[in-house]
N, C-alpha and C positions, 0 to 999 in steps of 0.2 A: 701585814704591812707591805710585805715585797708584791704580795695578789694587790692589794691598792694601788702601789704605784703600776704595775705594771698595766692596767687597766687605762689609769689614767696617761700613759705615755700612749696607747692605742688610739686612743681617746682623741688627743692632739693629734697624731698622727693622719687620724681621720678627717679629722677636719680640715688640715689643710689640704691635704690632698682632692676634698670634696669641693666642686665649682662651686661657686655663689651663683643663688636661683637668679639674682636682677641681671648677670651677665649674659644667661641662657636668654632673657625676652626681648622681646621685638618691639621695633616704635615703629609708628608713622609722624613725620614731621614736614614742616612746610619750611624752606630754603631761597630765598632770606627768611629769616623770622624777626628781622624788623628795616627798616628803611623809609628813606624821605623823598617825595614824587609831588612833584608839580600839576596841578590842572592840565590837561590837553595831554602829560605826558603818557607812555606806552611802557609799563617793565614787567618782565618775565620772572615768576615765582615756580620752583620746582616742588613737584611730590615728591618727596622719598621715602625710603626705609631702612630699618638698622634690623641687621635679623638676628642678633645676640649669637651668633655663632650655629644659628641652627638653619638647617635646608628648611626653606621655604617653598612653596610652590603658587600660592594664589594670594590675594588682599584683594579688599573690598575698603571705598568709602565714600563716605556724602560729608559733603565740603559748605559751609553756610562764609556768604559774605554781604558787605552791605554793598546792597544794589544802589543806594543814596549817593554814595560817593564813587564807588569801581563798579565797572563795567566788563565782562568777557570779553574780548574781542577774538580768539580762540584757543583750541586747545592740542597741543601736539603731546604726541605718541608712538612718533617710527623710530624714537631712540629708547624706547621703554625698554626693561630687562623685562618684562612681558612681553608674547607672541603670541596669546590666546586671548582673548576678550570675550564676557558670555553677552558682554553687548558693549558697542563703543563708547567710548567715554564721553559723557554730553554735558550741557550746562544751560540753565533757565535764567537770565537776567532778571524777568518780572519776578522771578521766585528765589534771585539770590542763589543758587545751588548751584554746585558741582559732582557728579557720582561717574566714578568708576569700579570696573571690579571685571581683572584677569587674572590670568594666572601662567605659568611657565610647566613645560615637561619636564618630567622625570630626569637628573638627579635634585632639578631645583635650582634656587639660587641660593647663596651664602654671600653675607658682607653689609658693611657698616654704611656705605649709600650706595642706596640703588635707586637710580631715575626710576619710578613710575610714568609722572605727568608733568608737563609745561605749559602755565598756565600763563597767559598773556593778558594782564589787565590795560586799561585804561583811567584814567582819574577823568571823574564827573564836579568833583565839588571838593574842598577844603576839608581838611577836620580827620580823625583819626578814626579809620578804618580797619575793626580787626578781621579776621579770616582763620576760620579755628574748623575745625573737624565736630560734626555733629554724631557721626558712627563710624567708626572701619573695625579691620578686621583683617590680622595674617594668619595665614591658615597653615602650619608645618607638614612636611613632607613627609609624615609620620603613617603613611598610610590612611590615616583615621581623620585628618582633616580638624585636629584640635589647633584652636584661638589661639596662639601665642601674643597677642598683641598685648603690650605693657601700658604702652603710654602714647598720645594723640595730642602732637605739640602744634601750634597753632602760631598764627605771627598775626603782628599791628605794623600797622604801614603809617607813616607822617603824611600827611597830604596838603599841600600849602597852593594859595595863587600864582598863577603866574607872572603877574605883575605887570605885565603887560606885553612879554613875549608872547608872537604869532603860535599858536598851540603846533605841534609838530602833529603833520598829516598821519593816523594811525597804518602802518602798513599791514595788512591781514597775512598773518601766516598761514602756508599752504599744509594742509595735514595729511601727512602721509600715512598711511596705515603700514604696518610690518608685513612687507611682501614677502611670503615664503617661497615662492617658486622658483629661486636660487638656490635652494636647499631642498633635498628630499622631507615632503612628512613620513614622520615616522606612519607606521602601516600599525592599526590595532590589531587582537588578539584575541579571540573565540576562546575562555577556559572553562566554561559550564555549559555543555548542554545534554538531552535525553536523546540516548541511543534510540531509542523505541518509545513510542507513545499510541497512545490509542486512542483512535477517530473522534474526531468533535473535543476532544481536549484541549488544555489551552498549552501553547507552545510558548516559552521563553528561555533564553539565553540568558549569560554573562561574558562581560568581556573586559578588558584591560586596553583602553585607549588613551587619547591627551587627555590631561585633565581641562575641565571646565568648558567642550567642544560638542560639537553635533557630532552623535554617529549613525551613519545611514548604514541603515540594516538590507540587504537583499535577500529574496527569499525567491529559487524557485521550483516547482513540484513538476518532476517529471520534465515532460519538451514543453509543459505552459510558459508562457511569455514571465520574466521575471520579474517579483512586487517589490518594490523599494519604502521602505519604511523609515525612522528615524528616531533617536534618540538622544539623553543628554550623558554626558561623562561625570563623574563629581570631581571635589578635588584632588583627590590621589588618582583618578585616572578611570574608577571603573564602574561599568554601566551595566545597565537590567533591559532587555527587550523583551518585551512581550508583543506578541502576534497582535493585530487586534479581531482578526477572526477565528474561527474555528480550526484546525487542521482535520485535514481529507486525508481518506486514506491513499497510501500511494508513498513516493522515498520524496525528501525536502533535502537541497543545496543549500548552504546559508552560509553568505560572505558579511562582512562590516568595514568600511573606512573612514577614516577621521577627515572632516570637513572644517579648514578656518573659518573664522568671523569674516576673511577677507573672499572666501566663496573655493578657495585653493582647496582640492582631495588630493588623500592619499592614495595607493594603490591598494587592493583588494586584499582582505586576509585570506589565509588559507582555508578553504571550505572546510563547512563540517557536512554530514550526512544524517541525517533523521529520516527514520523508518516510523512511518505511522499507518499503524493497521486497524483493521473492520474493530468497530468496536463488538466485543461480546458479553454486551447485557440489554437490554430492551426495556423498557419503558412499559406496563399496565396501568395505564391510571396513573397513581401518586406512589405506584411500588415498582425496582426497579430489578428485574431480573437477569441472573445470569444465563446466555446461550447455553451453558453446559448443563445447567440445571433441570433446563428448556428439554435438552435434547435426554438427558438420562429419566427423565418425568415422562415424555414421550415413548422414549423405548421401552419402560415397566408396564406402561399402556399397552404397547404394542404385543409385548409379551403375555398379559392377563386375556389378553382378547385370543391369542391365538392359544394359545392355554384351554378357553374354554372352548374354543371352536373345535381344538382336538376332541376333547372331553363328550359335546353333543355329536363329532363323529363316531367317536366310541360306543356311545351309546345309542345311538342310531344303527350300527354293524351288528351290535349286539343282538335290538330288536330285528334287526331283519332276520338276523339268524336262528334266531329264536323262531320267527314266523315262518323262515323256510325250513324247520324242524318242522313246525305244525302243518306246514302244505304236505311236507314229504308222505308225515304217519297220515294226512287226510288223504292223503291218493292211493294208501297203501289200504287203508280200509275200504274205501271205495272199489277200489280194484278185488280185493275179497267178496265185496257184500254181489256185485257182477257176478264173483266167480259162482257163488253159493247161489242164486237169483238163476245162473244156468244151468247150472246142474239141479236145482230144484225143479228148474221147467223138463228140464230132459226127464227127470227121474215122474215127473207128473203124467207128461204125455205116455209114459212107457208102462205107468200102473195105471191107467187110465183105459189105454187101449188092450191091456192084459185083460179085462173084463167079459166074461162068454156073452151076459146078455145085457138087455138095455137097462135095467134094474139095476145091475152092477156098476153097468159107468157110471149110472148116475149117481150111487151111493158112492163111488171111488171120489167122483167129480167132485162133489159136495163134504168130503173127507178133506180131499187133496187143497179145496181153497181154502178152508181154514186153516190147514197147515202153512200155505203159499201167504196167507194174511198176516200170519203170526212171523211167520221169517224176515217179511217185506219190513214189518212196523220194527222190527228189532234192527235191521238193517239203517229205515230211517233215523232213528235213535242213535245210530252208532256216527252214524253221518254228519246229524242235526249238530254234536257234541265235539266233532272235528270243528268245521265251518264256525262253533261259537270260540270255541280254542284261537283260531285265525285273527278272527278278530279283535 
C-alpha cells in the first residue's frame, strides 16, 4: 500500500511540474481578426506570431483573400522581427495571395507577438471578406528545423458602402527592406572540410552561417585568380558547398560570407587550406588502376628481364669458355702434330741421305713416305677432332 501511494504521489508530482504541450506551440495569426471598413477605405492588418515559449528562427506563409472585395495596395516589412528573407514578401491581386517566408539568426526569437508583415488593404466592393491562411510554417531553433506551428488563425473583415462620402485617396506605403549596414553581419563558419584530397575529386565543404541566406563560397588554387561560387543556408544556419568542377592538383584557399536579401556581405571567414594531389590510379578501359600497382608490376618485369639477361650472360661466358678450352687443347695439338711432322722430316732426310747407293735411297725413300703418310693422316685426325670439338 505504502509502494502504491508513494508512486502515485510521484505520479502527480510529475505532472505538474511537466509543461503542457499546447503551451510549447506556436501560431500564426492575422491582427485584427475582425473589423468594419467602408468602400474606398484603406486599413492595415498585421502578421504575427505567438511562439509558445520556444526560439524560433524562420515561418513561412501563403495568405488567400478575396480579390472581389480587397485589394493590396502594399506590403511592409522593415519592422519585421525577421532580417533575412529567402525572397521578399510579394502579393498577386489577379490571384488573391499573399507569401512570405524569412527567418532570423541565431538565438532566434521568443514571444507572444511578433510583427512578421503589414498588410495594407483597400475595400473594392461591400459584403464580407475573409482572409485566412492557406499554409505556413514556424520552423524552431532546434537545430533540425522542426514545424512547430499549432494553429493558422485567419480574420473576416465587415465591408459596407460608403454612402456617399468622397472614397479617401489610397496613400501607397513606401517599403523598406531591413537595412543591415548599421549593424555588422555576422561572418560564417568553415566546420567540415578535406585536409587532402586527390585530383579530379569532387571537393565540398560545410559551414555554419545565417540561417535561410546566400553564401558565397571563394575558392582559390595557388596565385589563380579567385572563383566565387554560391550557396544556400537552411534554417538552423548550415550549409553544403560543393565545387561544381573538378579539383586540380595543387593547395585550394577557401573563404565563405553571408550575403542579405537586401545585397549587404559579411566579412570573409577564416580560410581553410586543401591540399589536392596527383591522383594515383589510372584508368585502362573500364578498369581502374592503381600507380602503385603500376609501378611494383613494372618493377617485377624489370627484374625477370634482367634476371634472364644475367642467366643468357652466364651461359654465354660459360660457352665461350668452354670453347676457349677447345681452342687452347686445339693449338696444343696442332703445335705437336708440327712438332712430330718436323722431326719426322728431319729424321727422313737424315735416313734418307745415310743410304751408300741409289737402290738404297730409293728403298729408304719409299719406306720413309709411308711412314711420313701414316703420321700425317693421324695427325689429320687428331686435328679434324679438335676443330669438330670448336664448333
Amino acid at each position: 500500500m505504502n509502494l502504491i501511494r508513494k508512486h502515485f504521489f510521484t505520479f502527480v508530482l510529475l505532472f505538474l511540474l511537466t509543461p503542457f504541450v499546447a503551451d510549447a506551440q506556436a501560431t500564426l495569426f492575422l491582427s485584427p481578426s475582425v473589423g468594419s471598413y467602408t468602400v474606398g477605405e484603406s486599413f492595415s492588418v498585421l502578421v504575427n506570431l505567438k511562439t509558445g515559449g520556444e526560439s524560433i528562427n524562420a515561418s513561412t506563409g501563403q495568405i488567400s483573400f478575396d480579390n472581389s472585395k480587397l485589394q493590396v495596395v502594399s506590403l511592409g516589412y522593415s519592422q519585421s522581427i525577421f532580417s533575412l528573407w529567402t525572397d521578399n514578401p510579394s502579393f498577386s491581386n489577379p490571384a488573391g495571395s499573399i507569401s512570405f517566408s524569412g527567418g532570423v539568426p541565431s538565438p532566434g526569437f521568443t514571444g507572444a507577438s511578433g510583427g512578421v508583415l503589414r498588410i495594407t488593404f483597400r475595400v473594392k466592393a461591400p459584403g464580407q471578406a475573409p482572409v485566412n491562411f492557406l499554409s505556413g510554417s514556424i520552423l524552431a531553433n532546434d537545430g533540425q528545423g522542426t514545424n512547430i506551428a499549432d494553429g493558422l488563425r485567419g480574420a473576416l473583415y465587415t465591408l459596407s458602402p460608403n454612402d456617399g462620402v468622397p472614397n479617401p485617396v489610397p496613400v501607397k506605403e513606401v517599403i523598406i527592406p531591413d537595412v543591415q549596414s548599421e549593424r555588422p553581419i555576422e561572418v560564417p563558419i568553415i566546420t567540415e572540410w578535406p585536409k587532402k584530397l586527390s585530383a579530379n575529386s569532387t571537393l565540398t565543404i560545410k559551414g555554419l552561417g545565417i540561417p535561410l541566406t546566400k553564401i558565397f563560397v571563394i575558392l582559390q588554387k595557388g596565385s589563380d585568380e579567385p572563383v566565387k561560387e554560391y550557396t544556400f543556408s537552411g534554417p538552423d544556419g548550415k550549409f553544403i558547398f560543393t565545387y561544381t568542377k573538378k579539383a586540380e592538383a595543387g593547395y585550394y584557399r577557401v573563404w565563405a560570407r553571408n550575403v542579405t536579401d537586401s545585397g549587404n556581405e559579411s566579412g570573409l571567414s577564416d580560410p581553410v587550406t586543401i591540399e589536392v594531389t596527383a591522383s594515383t590510379f589510372i584508368r585502362v578501359g573500364g578498369i581502374v588502376l592503381d600507380y602503385a600497382t603500376i609501378i611494383i608490376t613494372l618493377l617485377t618485369l624489370l627484374s625477370l628481364v634482367l634476371l634472364l639477361m644475367f642467366f643468357i650472360w652466364l651461359m654465354f661466358r660459360r660457352k665461350k669458355k668452354s670453347q676457349g678450352d677447345e681452342i687452347l687443347e686445339a693449338e696444343h695439338v696442332l703445335h705437336e702434330s708440327f712438332d712430330t711432322l718436323k722431326d719426322g722430316l728431319s729424321q727422313y732426310v737424315t735416313y734418307v741421305v745415310g743410304a751408300k747407293t741409289q737402290a738404297g735411297i730409293k728403298k729408304r725413300e719409299q719406306k720413309t713416305k709411308l711412314e711420313l703418310k701414316e703420321e700425317l693422316e693421324g695427325m689429320e685426325a687428331k686435328i679434324s677432332k679438335e676443330i669438330k670439338d670448336i664448333k
